[in-house]
N, CA, C and O atoms as CSV, one atom per row, in Angstrom:
chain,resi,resn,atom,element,x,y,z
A,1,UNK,N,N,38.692,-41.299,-21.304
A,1,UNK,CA,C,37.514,-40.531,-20.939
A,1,UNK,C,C,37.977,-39.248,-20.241
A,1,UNK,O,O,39.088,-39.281,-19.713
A,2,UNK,N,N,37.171,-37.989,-20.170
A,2,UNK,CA,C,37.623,-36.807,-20.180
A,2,UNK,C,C,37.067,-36.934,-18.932
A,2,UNK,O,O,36.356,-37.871,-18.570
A,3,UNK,N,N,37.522,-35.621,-18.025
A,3,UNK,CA,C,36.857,-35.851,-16.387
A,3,UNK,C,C,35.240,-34.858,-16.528
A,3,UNK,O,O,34.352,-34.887,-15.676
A,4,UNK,N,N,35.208,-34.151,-17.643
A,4,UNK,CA,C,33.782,-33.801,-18.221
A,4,UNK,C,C,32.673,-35.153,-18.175
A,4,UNK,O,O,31.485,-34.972,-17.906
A,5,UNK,N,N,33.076,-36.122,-18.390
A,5,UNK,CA,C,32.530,-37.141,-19.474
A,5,UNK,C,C,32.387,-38.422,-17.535
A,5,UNK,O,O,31.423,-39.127,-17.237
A,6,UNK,N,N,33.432,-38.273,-16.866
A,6,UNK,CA,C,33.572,-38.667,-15.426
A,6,UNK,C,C,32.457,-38.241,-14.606
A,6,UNK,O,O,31.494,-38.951,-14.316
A,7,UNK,N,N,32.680,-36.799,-14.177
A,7,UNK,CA,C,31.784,-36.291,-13.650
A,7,UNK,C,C,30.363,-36.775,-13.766
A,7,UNK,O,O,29.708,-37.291,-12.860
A,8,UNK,N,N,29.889,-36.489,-15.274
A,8,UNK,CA,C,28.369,-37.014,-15.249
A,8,UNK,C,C,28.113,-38.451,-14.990
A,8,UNK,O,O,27.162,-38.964,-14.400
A,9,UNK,N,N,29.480,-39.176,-15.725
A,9,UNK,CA,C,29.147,-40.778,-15.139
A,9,UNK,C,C,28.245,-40.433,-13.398
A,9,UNK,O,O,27.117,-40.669,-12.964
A,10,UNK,N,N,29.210,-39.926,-12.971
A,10,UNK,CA,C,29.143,-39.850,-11.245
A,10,UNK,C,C,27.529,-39.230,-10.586
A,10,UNK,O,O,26.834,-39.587,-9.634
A,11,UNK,N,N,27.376,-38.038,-11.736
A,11,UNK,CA,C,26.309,-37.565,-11.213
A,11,UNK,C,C,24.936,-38.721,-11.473
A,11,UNK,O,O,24.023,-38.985,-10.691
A,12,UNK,N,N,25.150,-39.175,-12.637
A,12,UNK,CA,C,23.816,-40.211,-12.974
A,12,UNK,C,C,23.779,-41.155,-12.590
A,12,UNK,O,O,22.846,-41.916,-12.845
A,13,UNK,N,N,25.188,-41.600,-11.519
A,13,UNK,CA,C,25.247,-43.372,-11.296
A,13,UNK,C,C,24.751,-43.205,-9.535
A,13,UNK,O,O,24.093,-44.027,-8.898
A,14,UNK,N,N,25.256,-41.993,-9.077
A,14,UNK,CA,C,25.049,-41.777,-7.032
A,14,UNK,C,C,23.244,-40.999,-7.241
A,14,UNK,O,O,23.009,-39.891,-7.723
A,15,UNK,N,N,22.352,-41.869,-6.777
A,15,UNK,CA,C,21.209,-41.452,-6.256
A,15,UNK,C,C,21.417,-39.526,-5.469
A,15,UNK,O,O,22.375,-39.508,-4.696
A,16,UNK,N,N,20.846,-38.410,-5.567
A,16,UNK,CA,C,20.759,-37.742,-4.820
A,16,UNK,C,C,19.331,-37.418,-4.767
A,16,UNK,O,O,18.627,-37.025,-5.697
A,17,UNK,N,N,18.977,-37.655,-3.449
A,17,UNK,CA,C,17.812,-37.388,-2.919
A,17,UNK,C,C,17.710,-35.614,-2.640
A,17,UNK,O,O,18.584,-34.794,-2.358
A,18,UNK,N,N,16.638,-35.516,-2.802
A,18,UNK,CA,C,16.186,-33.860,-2.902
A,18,UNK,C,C,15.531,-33.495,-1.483
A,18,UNK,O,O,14.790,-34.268,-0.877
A,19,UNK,N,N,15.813,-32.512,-1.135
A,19,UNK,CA,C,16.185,-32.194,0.139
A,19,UNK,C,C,14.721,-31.856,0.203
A,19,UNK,O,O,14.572,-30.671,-0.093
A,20,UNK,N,N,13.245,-32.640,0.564
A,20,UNK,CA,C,12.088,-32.370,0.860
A,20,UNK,C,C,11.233,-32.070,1.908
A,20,UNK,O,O,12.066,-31.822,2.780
A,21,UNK,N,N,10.396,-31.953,2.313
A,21,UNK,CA,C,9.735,-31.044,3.538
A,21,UNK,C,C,9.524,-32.626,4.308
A,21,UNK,O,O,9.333,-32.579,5.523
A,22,UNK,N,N,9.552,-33.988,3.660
A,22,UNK,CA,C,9.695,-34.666,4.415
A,22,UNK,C,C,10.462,-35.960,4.262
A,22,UNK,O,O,10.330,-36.726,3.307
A,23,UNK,N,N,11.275,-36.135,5.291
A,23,UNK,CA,C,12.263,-37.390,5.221
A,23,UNK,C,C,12.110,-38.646,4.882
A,23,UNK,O,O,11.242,-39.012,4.089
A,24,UNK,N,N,12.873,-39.362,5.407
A,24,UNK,CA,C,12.498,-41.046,4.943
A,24,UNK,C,C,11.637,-41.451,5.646
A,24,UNK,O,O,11.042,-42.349,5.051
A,25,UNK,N,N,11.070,-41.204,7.011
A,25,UNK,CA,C,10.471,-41.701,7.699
A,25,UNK,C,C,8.815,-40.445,7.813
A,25,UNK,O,O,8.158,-40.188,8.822
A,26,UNK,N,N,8.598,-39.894,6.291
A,26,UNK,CA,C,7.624,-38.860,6.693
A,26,UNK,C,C,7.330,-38.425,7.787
A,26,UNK,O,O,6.188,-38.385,8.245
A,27,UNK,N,N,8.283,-38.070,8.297
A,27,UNK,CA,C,8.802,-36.498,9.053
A,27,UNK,C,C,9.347,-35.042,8.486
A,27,UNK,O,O,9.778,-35.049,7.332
A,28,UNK,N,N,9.357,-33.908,9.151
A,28,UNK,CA,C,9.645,-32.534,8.675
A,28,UNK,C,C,11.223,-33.324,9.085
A,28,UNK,O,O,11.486,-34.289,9.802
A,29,UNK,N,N,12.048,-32.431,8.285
A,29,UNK,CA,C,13.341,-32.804,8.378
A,29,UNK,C,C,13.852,-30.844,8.735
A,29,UNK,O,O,14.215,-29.880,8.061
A,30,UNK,N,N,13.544,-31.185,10.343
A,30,UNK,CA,C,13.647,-29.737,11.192
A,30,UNK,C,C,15.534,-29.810,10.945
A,30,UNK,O,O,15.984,-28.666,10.991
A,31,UNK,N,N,16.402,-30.652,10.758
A,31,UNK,CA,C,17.713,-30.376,11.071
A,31,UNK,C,C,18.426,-29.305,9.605
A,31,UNK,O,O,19.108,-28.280,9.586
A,32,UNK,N,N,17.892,-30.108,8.627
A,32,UNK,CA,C,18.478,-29.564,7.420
A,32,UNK,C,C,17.732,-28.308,6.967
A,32,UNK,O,O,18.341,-27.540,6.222
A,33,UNK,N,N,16.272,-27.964,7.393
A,33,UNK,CA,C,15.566,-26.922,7.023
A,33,UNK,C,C,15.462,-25.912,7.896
A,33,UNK,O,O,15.832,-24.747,7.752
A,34,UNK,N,N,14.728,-26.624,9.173
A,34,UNK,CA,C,14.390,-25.694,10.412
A,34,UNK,C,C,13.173,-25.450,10.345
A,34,UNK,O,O,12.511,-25.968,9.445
A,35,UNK,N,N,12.530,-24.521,11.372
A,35,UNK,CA,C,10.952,-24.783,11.353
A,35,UNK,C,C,10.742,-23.690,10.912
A,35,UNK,O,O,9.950,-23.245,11.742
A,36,UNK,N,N,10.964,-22.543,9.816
A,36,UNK,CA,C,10.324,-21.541,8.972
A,36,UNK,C,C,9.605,-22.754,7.587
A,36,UNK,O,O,8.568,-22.770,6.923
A,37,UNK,N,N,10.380,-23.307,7.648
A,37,UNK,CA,C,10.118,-24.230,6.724
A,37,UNK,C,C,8.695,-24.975,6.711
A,37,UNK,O,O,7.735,-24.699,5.992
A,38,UNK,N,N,8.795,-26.028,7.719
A,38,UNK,CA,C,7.776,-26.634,8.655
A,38,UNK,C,C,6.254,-25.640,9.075
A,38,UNK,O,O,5.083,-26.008,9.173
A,39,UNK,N,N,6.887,-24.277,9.255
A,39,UNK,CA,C,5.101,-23.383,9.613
A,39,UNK,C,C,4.995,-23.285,7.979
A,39,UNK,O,O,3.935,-23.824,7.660
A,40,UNK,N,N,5.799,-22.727,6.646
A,40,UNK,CA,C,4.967,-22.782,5.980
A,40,UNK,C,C,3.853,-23.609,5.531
A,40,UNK,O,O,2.749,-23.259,5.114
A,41,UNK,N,N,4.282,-24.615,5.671
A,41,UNK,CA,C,3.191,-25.921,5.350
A,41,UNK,C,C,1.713,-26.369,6.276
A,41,UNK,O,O,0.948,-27.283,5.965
A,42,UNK,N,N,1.587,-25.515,7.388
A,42,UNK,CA,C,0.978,-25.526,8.488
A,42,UNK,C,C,-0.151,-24.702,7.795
A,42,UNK,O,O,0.097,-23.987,6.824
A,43,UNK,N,N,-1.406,-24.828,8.331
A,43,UNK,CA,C,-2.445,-24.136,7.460
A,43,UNK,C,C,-3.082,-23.541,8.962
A,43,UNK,O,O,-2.851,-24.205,9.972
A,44,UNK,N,N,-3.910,-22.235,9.071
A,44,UNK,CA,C,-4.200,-21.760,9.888
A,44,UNK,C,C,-4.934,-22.514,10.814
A,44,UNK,O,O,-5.735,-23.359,10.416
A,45,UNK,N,N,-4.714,-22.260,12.224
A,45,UNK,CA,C,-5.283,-22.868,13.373
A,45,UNK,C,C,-6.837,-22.409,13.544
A,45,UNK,O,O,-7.818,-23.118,13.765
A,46,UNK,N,N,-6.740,-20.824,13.349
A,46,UNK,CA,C,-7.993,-20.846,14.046
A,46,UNK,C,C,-8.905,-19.825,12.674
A,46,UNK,O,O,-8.275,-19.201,11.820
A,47,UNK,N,N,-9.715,-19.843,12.708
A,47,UNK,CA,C,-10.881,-19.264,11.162
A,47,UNK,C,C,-10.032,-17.812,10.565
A,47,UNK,O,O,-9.632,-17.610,9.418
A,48,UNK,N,N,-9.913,-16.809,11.916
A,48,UNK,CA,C,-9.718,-15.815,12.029
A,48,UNK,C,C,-7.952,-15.334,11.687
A,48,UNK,O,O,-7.443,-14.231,11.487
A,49,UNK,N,N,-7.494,-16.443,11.728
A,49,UNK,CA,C,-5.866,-16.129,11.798
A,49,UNK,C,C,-5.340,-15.604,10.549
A,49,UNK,O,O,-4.366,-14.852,10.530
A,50,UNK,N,N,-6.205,-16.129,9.092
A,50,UNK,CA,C,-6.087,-15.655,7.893
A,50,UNK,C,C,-6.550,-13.973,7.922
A,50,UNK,O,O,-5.633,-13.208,7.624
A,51,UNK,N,N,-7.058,-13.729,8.048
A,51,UNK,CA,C,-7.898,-12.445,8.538
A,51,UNK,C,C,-7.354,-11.662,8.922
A,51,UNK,O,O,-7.413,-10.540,8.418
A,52,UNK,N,N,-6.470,-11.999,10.161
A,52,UNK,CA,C,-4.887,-11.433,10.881
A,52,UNK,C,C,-3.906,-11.493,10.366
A,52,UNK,O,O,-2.852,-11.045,10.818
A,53,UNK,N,N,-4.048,-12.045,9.343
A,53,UNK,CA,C,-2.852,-11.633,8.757
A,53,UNK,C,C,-2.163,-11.098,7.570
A,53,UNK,O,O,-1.000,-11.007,7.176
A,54,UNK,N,N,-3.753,-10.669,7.012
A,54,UNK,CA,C,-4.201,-9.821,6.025
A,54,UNK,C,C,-4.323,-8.422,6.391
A,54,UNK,O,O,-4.332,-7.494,5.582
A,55,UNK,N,N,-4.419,-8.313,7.688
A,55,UNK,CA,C,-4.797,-7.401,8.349
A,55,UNK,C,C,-4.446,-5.548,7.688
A,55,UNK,O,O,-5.241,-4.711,7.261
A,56,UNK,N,N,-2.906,-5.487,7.873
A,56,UNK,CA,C,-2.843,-4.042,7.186
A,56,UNK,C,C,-3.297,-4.422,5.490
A,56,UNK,O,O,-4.232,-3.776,5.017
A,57,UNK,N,N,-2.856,-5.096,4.933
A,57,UNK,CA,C,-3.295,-5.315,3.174
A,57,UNK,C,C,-4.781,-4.539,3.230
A,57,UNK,O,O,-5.091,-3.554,2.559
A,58,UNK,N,N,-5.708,-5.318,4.312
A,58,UNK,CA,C,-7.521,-4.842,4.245
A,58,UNK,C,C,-7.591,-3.110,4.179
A,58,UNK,O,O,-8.066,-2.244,3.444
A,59,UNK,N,N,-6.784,-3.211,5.465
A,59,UNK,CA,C,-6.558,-2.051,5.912
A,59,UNK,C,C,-5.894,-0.971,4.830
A,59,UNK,O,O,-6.499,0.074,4.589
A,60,UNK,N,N,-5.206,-1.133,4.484
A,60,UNK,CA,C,-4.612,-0.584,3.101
A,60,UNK,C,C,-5.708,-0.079,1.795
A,60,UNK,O,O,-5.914,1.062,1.381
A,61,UNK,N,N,-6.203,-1.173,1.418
A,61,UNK,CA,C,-6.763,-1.288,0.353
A,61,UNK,C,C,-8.264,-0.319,0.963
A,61,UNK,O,O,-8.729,0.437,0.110
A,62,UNK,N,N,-8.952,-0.327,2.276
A,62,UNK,CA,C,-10.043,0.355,2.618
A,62,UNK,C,C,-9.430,1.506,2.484
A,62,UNK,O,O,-9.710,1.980,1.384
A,63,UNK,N,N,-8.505,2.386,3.275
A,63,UNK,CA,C,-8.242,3.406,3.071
A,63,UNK,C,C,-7.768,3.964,1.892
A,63,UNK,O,O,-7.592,5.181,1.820
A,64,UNK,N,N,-7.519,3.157,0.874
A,64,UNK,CA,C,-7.017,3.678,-0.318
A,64,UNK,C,C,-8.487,4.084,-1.076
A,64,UNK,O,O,-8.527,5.072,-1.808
A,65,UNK,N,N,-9.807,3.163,-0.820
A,65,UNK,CA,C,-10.700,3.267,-1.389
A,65,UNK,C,C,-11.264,4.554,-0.993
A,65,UNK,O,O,-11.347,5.497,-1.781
A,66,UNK,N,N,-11.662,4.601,0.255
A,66,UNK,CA,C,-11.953,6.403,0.939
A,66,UNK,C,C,-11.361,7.081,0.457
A,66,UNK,O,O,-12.066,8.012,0.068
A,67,UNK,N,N,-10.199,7.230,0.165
A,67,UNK,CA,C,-9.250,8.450,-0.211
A,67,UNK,C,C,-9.447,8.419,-1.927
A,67,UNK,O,O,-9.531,9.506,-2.500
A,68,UNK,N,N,-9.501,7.461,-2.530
A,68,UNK,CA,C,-10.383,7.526,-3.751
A,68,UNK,C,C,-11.662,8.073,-4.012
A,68,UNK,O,O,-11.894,8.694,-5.049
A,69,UNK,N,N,-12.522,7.870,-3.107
A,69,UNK,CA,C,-13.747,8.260,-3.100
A,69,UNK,C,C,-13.897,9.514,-2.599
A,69,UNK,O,O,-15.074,9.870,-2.658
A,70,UNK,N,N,-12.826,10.697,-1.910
A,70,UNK,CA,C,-12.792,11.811,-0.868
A,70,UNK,C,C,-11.905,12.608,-2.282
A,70,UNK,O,O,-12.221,13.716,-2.716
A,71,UNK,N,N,-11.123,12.021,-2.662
A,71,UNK,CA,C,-9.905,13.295,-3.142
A,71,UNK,C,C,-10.030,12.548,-4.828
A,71,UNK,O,O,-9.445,13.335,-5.572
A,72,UNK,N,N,-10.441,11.635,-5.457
A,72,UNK,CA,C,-10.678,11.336,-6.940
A,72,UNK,C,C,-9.482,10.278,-7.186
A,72,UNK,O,O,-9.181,9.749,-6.116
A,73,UNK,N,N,-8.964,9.964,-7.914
A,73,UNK,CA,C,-8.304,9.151,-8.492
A,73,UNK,C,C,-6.813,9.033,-8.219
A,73,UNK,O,O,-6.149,8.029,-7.960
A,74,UNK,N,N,-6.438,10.349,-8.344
A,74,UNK,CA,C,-4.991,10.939,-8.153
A,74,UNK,C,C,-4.544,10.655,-7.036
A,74,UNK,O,O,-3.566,9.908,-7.064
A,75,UNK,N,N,-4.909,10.987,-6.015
A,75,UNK,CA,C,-4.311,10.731,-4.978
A,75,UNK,C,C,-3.771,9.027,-4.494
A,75,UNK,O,O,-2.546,8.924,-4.432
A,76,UNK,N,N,-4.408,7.999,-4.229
A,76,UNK,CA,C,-3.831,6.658,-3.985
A,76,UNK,C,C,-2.875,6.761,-4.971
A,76,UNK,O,O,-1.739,6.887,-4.514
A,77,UNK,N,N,-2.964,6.749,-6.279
A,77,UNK,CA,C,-2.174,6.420,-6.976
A,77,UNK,C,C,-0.844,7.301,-6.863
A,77,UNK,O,O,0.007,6.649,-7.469
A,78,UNK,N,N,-0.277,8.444,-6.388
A,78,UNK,CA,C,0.532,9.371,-6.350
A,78,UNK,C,C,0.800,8.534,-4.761
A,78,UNK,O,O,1.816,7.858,-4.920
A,79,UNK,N,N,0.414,8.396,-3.726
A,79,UNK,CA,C,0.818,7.450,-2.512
A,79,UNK,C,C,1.441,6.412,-3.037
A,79,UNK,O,O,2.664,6.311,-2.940
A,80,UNK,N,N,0.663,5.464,-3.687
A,80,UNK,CA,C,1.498,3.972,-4.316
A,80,UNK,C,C,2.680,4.264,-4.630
A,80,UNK,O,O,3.625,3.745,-4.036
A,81,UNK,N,N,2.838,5.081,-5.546
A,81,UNK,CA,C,4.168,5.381,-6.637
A,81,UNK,C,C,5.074,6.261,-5.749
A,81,UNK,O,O,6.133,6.765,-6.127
A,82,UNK,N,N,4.489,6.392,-4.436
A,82,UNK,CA,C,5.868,7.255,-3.382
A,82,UNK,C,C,6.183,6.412,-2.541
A,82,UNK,O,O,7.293,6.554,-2.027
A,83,UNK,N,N,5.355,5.286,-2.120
A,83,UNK,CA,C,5.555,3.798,-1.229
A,83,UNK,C,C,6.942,3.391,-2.180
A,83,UNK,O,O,8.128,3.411,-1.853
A,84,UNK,N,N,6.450,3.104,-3.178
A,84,UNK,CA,C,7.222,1.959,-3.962
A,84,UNK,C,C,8.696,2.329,-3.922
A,84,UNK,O,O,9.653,1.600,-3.660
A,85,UNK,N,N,8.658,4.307,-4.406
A,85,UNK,CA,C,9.999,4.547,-4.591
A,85,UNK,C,C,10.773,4.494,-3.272
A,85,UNK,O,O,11.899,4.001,-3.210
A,86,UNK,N,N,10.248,4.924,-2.407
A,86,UNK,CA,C,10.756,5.056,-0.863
A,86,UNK,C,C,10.911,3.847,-0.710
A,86,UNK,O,O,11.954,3.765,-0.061
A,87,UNK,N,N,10.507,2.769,-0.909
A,87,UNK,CA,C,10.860,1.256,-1.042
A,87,UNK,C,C,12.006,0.132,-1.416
A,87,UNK,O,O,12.540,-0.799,-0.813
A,88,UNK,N,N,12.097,0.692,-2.683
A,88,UNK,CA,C,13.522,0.892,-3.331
A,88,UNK,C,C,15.209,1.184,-3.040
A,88,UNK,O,O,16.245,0.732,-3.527
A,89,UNK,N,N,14.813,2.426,-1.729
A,89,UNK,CA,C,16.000,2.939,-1.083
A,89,UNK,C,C,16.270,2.018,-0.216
A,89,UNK,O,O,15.500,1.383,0.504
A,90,UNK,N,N,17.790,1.956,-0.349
A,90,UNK,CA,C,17.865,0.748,0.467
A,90,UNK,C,C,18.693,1.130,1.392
A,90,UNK,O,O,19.228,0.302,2.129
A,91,UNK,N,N,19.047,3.158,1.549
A,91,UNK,CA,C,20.262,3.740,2.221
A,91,UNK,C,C,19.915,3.957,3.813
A,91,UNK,O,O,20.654,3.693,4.762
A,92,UNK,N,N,18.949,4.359,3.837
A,92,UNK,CA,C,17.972,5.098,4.783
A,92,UNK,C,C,17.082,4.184,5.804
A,92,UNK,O,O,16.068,4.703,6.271
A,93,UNK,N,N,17.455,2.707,6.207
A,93,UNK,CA,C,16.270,1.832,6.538
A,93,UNK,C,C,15.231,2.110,7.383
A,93,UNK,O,O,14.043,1.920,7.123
A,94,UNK,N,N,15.883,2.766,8.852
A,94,UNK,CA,C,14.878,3.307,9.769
A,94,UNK,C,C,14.252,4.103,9.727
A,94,UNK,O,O,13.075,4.194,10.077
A,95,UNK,N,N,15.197,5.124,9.112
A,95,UNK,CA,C,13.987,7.007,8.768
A,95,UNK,C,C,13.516,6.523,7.967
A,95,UNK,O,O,12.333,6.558,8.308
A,96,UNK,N,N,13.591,5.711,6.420
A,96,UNK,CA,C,12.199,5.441,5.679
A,96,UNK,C,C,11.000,4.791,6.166
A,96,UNK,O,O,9.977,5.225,5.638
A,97,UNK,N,N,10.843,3.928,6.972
A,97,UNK,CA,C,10.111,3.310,7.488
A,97,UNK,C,C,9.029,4.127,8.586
A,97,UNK,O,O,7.802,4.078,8.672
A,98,UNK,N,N,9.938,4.804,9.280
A,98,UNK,CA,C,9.169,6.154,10.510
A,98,UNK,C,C,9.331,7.477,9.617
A,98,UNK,O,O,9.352,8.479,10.332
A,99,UNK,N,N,9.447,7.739,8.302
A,99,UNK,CA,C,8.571,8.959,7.349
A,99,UNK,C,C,7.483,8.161,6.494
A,99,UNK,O,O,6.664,8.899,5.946
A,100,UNK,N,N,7.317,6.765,6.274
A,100,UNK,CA,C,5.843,6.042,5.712
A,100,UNK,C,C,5.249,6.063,6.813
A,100,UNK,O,O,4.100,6.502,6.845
A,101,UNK,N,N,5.888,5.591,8.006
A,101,UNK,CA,C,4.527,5.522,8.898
A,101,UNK,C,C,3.951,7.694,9.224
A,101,UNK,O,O,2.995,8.012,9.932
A,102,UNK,N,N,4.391,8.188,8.866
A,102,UNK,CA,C,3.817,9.561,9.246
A,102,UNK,C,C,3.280,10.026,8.310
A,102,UNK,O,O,2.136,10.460,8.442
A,103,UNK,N,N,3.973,10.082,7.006
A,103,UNK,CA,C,3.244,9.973,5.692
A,103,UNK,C,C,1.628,9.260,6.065
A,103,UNK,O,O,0.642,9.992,5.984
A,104,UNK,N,N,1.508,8.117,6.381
A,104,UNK,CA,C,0.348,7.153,6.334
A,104,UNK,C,C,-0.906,7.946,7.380
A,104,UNK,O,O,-2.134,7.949,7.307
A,105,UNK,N,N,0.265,8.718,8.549
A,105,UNK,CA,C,-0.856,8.708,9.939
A,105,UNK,C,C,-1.379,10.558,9.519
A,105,UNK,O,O,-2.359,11.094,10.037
A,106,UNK,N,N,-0.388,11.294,8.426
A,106,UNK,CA,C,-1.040,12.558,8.186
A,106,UNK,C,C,-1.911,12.632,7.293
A,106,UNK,O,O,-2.785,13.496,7.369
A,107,UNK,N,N,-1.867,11.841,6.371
A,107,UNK,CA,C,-3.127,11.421,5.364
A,107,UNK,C,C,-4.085,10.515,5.475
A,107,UNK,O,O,-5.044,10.383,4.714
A,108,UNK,N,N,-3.829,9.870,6.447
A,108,UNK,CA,C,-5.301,8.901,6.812
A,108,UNK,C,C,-5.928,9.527,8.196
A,108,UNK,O,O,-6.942,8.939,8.571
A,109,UNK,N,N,-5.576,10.413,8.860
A,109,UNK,CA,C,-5.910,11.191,10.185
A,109,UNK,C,C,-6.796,12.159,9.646
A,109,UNK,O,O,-6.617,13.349,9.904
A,110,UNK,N,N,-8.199,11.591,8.567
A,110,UNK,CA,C,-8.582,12.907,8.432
A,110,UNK,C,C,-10.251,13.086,9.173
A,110,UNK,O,O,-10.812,14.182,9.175
């Protein structure tokens, strides 16, 4: 037998359990994951927390609509497609981030 032909013996004969959000004793298994893991599965505490945390997206999408409705079509869409590319750069992390936020505060400051 070839150690090709070994190997899979090995893999199909040893049980491996899949590393799941909960252990043998349905518990979060905080050691092997950690608790980023554990909040995803957590569903909001309080009505409003979804809401918060949508928060710029709303915010986004309202001001994109005004500025649709103020300057026509062109404009959001010429913003989107300068987000995205400025997005992309991956040279520049801090000055891109503080020229979107001024970009954002000279065109929505109206």
């Amino acid at each position: 037998m070839n150690a090709r032909g070994l190997g899979s013996q090995l893999k199909d004969s040893i049980p491996v359990t899949e590393l799941s959000a909960s252990g043998p004793f349905e518990q979060h298994d905080l050691l092997r994951k950690g608790l980023p893991c554990v909040k995803k599965e957590l569903l909001p505490s309080h009505p409003p927390e979804l809401s918060e945390k949508n928060f710029q997206l709303n915010q986004d999408k309202m001001n994109f609509s005004t500025l649709r409705n103020i300057q026509g079509l062109f404009a959001p869409l010429k913003l989107q497609m300068e987000f995205k590319a400025v997005q992309h750069v991956q040279l520049l992390t801090h000055e891109i981030n503080c020229g979107i936020d001024i970009e954002l505060f000279i065109i929505f400051s109206f």
